[in-house]
The first five atom37 places (N, CA, C, CB, O) and aatype in JSON, in Angstrom:
{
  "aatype": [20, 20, 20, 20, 20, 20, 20, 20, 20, 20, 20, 20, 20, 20, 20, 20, 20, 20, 20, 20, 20, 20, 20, 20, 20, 20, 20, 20, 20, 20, 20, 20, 20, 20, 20, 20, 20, 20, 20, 20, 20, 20, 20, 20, 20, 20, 20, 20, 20, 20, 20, 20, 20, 20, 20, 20, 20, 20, 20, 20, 20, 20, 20, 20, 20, 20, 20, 20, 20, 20, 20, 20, 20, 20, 20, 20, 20, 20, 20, 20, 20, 20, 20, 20, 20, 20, 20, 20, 20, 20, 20, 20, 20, 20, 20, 20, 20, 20, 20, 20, 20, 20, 20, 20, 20, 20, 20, 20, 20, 20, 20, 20, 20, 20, 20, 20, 20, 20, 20, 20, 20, 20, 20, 20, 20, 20, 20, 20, 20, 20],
  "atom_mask": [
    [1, 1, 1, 1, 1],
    [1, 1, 1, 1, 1],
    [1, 1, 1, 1, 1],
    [1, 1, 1, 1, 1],
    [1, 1, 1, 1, 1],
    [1, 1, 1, 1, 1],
    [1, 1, 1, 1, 1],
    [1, 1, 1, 1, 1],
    [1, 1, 1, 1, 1],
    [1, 1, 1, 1, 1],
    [1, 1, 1, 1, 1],
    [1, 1, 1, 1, 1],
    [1, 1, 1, 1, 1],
    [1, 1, 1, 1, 1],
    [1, 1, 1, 1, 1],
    [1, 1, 1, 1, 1],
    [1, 1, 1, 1, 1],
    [1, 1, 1, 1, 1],
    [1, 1, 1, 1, 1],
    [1, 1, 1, 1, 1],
    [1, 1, 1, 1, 1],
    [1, 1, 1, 1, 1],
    [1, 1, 1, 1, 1],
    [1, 1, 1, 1, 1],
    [1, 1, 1, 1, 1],
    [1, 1, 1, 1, 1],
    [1, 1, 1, 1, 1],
    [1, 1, 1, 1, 1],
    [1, 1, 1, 1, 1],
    [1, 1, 1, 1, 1],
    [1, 1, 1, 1, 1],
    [1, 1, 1, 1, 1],
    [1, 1, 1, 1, 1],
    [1, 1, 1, 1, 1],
    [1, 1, 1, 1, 1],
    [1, 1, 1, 1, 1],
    [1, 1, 1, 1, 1],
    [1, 1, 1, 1, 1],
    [1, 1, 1, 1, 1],
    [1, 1, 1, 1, 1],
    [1, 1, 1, 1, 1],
    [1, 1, 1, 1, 1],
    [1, 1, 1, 1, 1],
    [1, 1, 1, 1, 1],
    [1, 1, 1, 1, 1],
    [1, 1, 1, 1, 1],
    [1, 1, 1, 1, 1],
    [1, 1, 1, 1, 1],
    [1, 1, 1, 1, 1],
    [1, 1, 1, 1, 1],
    [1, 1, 1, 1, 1],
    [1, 1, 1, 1, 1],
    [1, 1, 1, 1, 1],
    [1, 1, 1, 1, 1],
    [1, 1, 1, 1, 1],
    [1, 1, 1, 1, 1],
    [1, 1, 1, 1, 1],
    [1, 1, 1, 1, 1],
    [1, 1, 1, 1, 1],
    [1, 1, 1, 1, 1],
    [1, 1, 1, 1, 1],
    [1, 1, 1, 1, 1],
    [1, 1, 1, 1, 1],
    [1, 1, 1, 1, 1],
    [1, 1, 1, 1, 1],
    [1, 1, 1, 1, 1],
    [1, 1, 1, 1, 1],
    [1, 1, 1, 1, 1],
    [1, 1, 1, 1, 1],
    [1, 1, 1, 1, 1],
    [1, 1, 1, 1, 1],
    [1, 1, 1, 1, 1],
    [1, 1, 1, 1, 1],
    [1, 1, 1, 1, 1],
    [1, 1, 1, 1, 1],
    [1, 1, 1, 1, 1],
    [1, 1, 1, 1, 1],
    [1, 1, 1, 1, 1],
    [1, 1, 1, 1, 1],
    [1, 1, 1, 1, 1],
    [1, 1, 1, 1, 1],
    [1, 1, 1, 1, 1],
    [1, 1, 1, 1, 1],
    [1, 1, 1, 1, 1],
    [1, 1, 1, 1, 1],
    [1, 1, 1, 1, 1],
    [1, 1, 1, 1, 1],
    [1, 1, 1, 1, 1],
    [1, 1, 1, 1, 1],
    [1, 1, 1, 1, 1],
    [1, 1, 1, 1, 1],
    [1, 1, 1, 1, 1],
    [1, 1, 1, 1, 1],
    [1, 1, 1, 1, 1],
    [1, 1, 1, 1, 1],
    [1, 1, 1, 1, 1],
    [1, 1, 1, 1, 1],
    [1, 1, 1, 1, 1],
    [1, 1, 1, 1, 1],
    [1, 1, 1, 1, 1],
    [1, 1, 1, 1, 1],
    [1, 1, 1, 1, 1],
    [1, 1, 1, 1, 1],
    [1, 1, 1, 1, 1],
    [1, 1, 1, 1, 1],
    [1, 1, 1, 1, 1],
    [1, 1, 1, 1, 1],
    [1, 1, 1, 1, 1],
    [1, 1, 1, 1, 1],
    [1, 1, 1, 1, 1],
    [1, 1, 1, 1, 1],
    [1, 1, 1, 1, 1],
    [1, 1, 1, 1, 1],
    [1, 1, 1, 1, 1],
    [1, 1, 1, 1, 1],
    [1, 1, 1, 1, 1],
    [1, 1, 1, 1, 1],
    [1, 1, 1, 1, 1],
    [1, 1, 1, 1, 1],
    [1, 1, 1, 1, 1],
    [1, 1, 1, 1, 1],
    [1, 1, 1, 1, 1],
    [1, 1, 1, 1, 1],
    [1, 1, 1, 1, 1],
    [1, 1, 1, 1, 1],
    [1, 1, 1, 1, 1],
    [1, 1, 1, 1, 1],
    [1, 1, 1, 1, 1],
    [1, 1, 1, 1, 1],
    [1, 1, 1, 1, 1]
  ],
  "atom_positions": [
    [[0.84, -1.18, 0.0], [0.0, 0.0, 0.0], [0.88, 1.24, 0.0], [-0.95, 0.0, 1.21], [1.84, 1.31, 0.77]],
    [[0.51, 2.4, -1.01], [1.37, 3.54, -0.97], [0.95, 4.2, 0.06], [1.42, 4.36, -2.12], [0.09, 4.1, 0.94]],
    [[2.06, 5.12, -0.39], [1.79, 6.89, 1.15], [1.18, 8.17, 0.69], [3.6, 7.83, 1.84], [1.84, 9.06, 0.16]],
    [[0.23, 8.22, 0.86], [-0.3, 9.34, 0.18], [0.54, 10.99, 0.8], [-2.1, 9.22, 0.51], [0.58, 11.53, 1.91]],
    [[1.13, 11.39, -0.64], [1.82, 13.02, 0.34], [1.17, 13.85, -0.43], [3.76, 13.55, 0.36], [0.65, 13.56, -1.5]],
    [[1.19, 15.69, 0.47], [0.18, 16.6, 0.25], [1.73, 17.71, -0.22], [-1.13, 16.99, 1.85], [2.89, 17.51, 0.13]],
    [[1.38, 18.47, -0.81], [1.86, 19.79, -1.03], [0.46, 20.81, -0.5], [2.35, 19.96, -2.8], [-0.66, 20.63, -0.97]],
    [[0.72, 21.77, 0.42], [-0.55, 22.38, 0.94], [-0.12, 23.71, 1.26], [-1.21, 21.64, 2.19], [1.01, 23.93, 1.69]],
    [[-1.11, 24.74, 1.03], [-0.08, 26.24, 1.72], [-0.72, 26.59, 2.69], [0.15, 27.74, 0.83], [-0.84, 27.82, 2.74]],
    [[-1.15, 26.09, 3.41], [-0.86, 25.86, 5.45], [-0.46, 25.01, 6.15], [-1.84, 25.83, 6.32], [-0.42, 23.88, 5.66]],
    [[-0.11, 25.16, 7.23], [0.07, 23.98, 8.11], [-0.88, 22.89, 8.01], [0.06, 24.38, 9.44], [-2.1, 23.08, 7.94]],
    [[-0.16, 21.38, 7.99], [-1.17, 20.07, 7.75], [-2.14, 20.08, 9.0], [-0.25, 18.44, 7.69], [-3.36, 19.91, 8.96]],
    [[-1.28, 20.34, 10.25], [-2.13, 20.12, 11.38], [-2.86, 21.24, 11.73], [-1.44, 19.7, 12.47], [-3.21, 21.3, 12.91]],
    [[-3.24, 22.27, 10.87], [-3.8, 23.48, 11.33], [-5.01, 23.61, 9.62], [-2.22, 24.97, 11.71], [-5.32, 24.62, 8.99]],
    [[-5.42, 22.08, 9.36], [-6.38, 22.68, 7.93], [-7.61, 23.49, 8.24], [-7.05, 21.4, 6.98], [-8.27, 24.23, 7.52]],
    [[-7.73, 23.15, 9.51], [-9.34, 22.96, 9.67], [-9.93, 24.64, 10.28], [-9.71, 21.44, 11.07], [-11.01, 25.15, 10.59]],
    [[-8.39, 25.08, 10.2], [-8.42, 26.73, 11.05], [-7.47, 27.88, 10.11], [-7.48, 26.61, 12.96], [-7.58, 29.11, 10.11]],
    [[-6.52, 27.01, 9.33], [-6.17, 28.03, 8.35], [-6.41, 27.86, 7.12], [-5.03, 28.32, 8.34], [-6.24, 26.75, 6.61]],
    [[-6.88, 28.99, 6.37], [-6.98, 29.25, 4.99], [-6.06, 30.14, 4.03], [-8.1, 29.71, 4.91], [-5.3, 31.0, 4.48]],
    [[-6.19, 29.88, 2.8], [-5.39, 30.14, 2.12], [-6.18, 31.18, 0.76], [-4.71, 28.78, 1.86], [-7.36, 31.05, 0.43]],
    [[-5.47, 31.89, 0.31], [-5.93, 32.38, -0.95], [-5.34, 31.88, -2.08], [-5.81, 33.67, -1.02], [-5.74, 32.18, -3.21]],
    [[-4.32, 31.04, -1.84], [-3.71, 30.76, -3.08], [-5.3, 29.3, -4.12], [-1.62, 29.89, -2.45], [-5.89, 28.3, -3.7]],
    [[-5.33, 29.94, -5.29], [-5.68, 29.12, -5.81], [-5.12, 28.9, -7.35], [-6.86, 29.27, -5.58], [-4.94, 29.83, -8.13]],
    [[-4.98, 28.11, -7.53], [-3.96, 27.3, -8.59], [-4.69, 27.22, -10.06], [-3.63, 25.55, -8.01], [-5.64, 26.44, -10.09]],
    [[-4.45, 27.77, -11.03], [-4.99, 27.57, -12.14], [-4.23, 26.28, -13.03], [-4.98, 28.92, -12.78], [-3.09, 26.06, -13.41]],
    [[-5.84, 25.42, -13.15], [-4.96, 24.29, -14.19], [-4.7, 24.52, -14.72], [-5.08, 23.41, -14.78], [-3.49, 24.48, -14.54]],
    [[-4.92, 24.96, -15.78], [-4.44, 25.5, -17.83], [-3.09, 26.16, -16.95], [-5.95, 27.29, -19.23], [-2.51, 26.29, -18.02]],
    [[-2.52, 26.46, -16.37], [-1.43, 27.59, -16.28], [-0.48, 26.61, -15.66], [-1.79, 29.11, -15.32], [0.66, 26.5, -16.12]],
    [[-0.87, 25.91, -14.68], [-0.1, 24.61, -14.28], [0.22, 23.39, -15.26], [-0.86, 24.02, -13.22], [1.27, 22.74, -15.27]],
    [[-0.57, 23.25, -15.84], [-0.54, 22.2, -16.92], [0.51, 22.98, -18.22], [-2.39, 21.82, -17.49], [1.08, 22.19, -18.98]],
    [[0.67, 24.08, -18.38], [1.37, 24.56, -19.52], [2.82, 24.99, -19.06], [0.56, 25.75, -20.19], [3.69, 25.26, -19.89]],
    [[3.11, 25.07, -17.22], [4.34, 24.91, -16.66], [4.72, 23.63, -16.68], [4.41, 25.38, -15.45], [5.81, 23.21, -17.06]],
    [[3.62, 22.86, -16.16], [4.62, 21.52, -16.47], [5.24, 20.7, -17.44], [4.25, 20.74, -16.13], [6.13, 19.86, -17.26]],
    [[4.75, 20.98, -18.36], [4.75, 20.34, -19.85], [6.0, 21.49, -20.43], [2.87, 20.45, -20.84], [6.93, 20.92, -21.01]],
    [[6.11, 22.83, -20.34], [7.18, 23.64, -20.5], [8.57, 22.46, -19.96], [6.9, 25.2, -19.47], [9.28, 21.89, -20.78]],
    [[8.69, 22.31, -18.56], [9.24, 21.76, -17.7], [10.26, 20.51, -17.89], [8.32, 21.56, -17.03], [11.45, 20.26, -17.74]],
    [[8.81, 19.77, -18.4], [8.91, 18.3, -18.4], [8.22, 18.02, -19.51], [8.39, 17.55, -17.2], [7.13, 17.46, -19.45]],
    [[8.85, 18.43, -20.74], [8.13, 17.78, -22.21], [7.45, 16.16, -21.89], [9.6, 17.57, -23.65], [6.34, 15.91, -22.36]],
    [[8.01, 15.37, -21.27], [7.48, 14.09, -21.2], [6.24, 14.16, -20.63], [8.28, 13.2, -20.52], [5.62, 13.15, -20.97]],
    [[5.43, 15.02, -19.77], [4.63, 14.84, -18.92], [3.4, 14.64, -19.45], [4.68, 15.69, -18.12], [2.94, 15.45, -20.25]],
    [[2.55, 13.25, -18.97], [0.97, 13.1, -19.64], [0.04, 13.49, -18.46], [0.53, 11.34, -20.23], [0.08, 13.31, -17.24]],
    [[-0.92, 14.19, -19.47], [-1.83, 14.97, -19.0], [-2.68, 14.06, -19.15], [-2.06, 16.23, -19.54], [-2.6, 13.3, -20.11]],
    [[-3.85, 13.91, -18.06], [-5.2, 13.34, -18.29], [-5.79, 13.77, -18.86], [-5.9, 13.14, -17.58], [-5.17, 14.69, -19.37]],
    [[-7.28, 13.74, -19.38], [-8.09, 14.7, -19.91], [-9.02, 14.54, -18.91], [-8.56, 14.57, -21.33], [-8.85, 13.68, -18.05]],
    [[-10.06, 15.33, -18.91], [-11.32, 15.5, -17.97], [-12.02, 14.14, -18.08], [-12.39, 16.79, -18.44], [-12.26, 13.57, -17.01]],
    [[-12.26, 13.77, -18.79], [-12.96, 12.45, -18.89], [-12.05, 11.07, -17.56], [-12.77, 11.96, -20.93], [-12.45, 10.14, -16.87]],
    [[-11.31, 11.44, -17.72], [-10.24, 10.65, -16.93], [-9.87, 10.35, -15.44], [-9.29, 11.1, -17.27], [-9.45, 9.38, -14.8]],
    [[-10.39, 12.33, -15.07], [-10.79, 12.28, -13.91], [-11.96, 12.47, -12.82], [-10.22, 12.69, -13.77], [-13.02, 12.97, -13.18]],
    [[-11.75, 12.06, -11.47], [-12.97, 12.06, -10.88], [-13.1, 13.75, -10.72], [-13.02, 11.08, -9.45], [-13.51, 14.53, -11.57]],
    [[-12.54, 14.11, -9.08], [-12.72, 15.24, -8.56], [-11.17, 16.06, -8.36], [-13.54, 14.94, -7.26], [-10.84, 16.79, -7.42]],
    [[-10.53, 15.75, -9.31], [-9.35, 16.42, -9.4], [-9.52, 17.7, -10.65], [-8.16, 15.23, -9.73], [-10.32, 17.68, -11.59]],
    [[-8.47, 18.85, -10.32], [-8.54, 19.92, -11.39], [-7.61, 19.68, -12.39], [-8.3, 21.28, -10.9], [-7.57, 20.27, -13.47]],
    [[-6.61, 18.49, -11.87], [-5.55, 18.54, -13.2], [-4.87, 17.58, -12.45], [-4.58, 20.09, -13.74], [-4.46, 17.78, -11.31]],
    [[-4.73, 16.27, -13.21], [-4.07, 14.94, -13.03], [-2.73, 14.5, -14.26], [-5.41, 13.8, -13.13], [-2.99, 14.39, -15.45]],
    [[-1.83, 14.36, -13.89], [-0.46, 13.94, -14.59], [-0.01, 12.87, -14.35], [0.56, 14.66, -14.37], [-0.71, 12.15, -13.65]],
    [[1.29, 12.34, -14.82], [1.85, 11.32, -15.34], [3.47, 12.1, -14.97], [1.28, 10.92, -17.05], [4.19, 12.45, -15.9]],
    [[3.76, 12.24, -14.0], [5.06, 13.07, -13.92], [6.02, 12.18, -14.29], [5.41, 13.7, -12.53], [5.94, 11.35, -13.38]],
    [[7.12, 11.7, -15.22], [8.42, 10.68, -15.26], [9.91, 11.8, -15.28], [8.32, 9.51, -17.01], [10.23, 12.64, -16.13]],
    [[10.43, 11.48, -14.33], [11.34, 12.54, -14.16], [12.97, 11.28, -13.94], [10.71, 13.78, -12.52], [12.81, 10.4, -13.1]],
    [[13.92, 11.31, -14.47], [15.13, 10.4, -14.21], [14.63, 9.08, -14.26], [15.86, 10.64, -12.83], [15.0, 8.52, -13.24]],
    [[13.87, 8.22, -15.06], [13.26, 6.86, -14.75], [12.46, 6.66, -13.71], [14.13, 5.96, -14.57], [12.42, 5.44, -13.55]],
    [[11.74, 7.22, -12.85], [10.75, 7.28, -12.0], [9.95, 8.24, -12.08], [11.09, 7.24, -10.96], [10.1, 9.11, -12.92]],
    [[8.65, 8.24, -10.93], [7.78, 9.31, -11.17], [6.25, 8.53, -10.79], [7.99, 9.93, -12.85], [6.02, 7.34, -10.56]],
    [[5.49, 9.52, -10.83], [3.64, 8.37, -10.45], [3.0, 9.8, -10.76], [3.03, 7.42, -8.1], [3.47, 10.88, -11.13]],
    [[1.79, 9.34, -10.47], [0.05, 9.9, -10.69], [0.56, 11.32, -9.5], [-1.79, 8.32, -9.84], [0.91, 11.02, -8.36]],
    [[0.55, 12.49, -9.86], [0.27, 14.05, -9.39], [-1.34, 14.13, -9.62], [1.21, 15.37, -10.45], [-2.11, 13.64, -10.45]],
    [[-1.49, 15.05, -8.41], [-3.03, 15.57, -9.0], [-3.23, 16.62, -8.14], [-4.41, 14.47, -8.93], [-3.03, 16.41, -6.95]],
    [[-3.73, 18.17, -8.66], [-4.42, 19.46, -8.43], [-6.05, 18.9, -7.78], [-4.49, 20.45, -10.11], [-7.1, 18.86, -8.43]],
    [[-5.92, 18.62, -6.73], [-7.42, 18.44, -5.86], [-8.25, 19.26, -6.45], [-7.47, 18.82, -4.25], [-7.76, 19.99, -7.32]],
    [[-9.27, 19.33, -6.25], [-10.19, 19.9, -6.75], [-10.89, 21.59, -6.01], [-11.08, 18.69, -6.76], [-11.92, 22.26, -6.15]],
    [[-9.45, 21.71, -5.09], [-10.05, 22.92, -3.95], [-8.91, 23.75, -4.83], [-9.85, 22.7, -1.73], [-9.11, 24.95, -4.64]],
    [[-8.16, 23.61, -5.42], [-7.13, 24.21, -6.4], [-6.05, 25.03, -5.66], [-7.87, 25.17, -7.48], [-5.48, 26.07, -5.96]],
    [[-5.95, 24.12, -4.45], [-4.65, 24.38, -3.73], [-3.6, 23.3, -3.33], [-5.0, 24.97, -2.56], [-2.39, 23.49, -3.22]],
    [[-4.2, 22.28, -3.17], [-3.76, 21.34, -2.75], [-3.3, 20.4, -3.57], [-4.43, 20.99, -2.07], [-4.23, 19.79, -4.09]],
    [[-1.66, 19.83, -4.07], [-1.52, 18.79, -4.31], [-0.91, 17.98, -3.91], [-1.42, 18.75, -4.97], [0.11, 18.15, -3.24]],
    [[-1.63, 16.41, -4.38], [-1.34, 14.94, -3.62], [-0.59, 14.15, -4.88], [-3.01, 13.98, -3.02], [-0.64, 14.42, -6.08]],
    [[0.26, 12.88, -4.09], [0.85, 11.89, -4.63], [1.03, 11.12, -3.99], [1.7, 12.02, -5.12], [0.9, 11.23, -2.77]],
    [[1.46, 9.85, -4.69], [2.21, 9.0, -3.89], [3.78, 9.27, -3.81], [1.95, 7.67, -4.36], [4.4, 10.05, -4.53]],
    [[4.31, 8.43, -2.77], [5.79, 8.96, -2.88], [6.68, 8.29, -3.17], [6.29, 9.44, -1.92], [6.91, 7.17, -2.71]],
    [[7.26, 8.84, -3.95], [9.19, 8.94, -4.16], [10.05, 9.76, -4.22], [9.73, 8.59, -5.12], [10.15, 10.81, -4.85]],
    [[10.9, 9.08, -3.32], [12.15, 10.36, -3.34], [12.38, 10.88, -4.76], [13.8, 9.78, -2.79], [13.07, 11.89, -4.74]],
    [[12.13, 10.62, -5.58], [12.58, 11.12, -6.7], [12.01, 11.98, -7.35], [12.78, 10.38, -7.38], [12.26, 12.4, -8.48]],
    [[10.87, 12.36, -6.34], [10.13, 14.03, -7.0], [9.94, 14.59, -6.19], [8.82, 14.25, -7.75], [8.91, 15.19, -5.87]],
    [[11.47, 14.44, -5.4], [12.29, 15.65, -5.08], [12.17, 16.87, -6.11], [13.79, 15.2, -5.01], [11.53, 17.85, -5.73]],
    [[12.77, 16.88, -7.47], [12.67, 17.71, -8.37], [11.56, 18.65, -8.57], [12.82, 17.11, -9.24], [11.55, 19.86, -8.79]],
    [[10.32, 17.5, -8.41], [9.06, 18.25, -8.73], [8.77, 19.1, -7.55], [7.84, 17.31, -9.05], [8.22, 20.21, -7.5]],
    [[9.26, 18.34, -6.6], [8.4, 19.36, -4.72], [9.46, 20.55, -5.05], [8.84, 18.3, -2.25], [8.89, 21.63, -4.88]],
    [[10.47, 20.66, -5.36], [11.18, 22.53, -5.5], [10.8, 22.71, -6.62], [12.99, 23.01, -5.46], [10.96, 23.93, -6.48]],
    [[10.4, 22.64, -7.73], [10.08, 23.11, -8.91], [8.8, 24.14, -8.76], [9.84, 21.9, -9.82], [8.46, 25.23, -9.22]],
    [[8.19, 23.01, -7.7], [6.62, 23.38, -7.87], [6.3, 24.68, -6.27], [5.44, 21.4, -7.71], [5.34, 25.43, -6.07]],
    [[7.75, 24.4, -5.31], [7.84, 25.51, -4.81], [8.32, 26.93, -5.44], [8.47, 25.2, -3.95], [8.05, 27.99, -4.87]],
    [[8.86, 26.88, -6.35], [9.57, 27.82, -7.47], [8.42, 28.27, -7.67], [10.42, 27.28, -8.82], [8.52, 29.5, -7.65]],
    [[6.87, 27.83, -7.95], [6.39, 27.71, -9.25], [5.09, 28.89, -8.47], [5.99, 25.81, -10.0], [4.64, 29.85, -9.09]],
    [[4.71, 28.58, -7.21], [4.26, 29.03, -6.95], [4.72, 30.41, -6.22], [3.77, 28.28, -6.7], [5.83, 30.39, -5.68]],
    [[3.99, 31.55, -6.18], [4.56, 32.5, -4.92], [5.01, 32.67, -4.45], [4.52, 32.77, -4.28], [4.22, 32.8, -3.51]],
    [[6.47, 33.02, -3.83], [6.63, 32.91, -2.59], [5.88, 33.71, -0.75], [7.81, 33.13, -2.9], [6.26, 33.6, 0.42]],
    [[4.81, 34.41, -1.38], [3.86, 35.22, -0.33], [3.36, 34.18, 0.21], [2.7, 36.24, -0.84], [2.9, 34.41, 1.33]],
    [[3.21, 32.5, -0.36], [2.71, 31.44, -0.1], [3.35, 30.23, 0.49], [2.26, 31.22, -1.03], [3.5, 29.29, -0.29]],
    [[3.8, 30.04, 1.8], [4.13, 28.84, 2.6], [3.79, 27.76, 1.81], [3.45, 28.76, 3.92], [2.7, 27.69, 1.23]],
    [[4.73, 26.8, 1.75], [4.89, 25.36, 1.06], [5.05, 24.34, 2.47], [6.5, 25.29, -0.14], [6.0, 24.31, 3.25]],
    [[3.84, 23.6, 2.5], [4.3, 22.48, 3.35], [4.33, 21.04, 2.87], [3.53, 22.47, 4.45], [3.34, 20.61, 2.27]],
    [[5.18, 20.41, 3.05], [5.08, 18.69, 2.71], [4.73, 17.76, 3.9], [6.59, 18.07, 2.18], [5.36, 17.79, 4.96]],
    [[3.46, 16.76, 3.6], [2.9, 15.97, 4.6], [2.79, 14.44, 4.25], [1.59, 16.52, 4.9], [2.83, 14.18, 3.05]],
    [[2.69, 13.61, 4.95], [2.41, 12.48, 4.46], [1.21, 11.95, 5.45], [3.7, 11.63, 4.36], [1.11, 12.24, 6.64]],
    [[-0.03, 10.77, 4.39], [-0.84, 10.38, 5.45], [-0.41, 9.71, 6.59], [-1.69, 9.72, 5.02], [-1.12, 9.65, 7.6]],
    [[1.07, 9.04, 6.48], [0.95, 7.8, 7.34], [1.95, 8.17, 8.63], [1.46, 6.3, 6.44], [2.46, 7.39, 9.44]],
    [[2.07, 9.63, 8.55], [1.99, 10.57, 9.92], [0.89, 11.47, 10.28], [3.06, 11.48, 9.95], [0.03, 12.15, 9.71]],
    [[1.3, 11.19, 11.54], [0.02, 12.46, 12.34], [0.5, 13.58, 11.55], [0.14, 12.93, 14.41], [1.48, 13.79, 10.84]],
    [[-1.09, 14.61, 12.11], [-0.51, 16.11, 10.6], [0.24, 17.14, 11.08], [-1.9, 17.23, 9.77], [0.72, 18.02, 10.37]],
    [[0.41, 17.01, 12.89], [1.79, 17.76, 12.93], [2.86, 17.42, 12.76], [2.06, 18.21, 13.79], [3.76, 17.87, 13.47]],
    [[3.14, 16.47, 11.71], [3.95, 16.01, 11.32], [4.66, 16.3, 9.91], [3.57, 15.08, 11.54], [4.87, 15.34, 9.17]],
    [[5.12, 17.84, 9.45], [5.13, 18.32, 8.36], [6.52, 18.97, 7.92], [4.1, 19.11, 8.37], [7.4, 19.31, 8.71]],
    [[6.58, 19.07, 6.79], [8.2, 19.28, 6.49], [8.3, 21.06, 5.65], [8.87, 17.64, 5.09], [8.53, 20.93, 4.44]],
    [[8.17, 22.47, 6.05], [7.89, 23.79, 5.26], [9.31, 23.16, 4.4], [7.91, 25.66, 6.27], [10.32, 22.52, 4.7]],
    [[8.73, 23.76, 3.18], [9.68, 23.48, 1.83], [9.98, 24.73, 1.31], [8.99, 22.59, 0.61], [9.17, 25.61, 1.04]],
    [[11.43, 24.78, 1.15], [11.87, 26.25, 0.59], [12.78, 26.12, -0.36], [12.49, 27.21, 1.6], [12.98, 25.0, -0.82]],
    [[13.63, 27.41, -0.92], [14.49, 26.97, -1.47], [15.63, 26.58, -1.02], [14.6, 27.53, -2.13], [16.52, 26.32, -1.82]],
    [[15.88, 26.43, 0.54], [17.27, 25.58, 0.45], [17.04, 24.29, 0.95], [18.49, 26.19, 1.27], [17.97, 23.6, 1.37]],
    [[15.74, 23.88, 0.94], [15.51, 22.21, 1.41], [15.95, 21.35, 0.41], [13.95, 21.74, 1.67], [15.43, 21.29, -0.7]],
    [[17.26, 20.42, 0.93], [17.34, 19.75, 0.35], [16.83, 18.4, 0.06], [18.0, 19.91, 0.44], [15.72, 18.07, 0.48]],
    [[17.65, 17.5, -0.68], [17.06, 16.28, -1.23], [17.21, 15.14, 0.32], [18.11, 15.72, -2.89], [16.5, 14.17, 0.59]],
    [[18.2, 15.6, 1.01], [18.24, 14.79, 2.14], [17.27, 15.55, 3.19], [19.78, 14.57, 2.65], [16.96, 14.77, 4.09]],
    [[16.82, 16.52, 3.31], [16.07, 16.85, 4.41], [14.65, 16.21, 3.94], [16.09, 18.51, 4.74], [14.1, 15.65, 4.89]],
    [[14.0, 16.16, 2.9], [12.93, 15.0, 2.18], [13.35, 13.83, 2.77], [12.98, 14.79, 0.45], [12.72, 13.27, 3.67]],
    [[14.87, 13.25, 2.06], [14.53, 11.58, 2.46], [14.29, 11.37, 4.12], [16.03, 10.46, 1.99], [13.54, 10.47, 4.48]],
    [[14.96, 12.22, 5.1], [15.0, 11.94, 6.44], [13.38, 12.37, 6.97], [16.33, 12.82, 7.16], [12.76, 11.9, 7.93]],
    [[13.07, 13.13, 6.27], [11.7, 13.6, 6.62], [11.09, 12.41, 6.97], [10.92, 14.35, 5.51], [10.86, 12.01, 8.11]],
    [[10.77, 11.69, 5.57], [10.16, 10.09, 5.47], [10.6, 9.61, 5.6], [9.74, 9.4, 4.76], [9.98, 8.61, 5.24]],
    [[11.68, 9.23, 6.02], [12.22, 7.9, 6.36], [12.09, 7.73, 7.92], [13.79, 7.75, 5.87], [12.48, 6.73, 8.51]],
    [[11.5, 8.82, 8.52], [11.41, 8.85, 9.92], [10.69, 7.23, 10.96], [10.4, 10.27, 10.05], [10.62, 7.27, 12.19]]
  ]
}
């Protein structure tokens, strides 16, 4: 069974009390990533349930299913260290007026990693590997 992880711009353990303004346009996300990552497959609407924009990320021979939730702030995956690339890309990508946090389900939600630009690829693996 995978680990479901969040990219979110509040605290994991604080959803239910903080809000956010950031909201994420697909068409604009979908035309960064594909800029990005020529390889990247896009779903089409038919494809998905309640997501705003679902991918196919393959980055160095690895990669899985991304998806823009449908609240157009929030995105989930399963994990691998190896989109590392994508979690700073996609901190790049957004704002910086906007806090980046990384969560996983199969920790409690004060259990969260703020992502910036000097987080590295080992402060991820130790994150999860906890």
């Amino acid at each position: 069974m995978g680990v479901n992880c969040f990219l979110t711009p509040f605290q994991p353990d604080k959803w239910e009390t903080e809000k956010s303004d950031l909201v994420i346009d697909p068409s604009e996300l979908e035309n960064a990533l594909i800029e990005k990552w020529p390889d990247t497959t896009i779903y089409s609407e038919d494809d998905r349930t309640s997501e705003l924009l679902l991918w196919n990320f393959n980055h160095k021979g690895h990669g899985g299913l991304i998806n823009l939730m449908g609240d157009g702030q929030i995105v989930s995956f399963m994990i691998d260290v190896y989109l590392f690339d994508f979690i700073q890309w996609y901190r790049s990508y957004i704002p910086d007026k906007y806090p980046i946090f990384f969560s996983c389900d199969c920790y409690d939600e004060s259990y969260f990693l703020q992502i910036n630009e000097s987080t590295k690829e080992s402060d991820l693996e130790q994150h999860v590997s906890r």
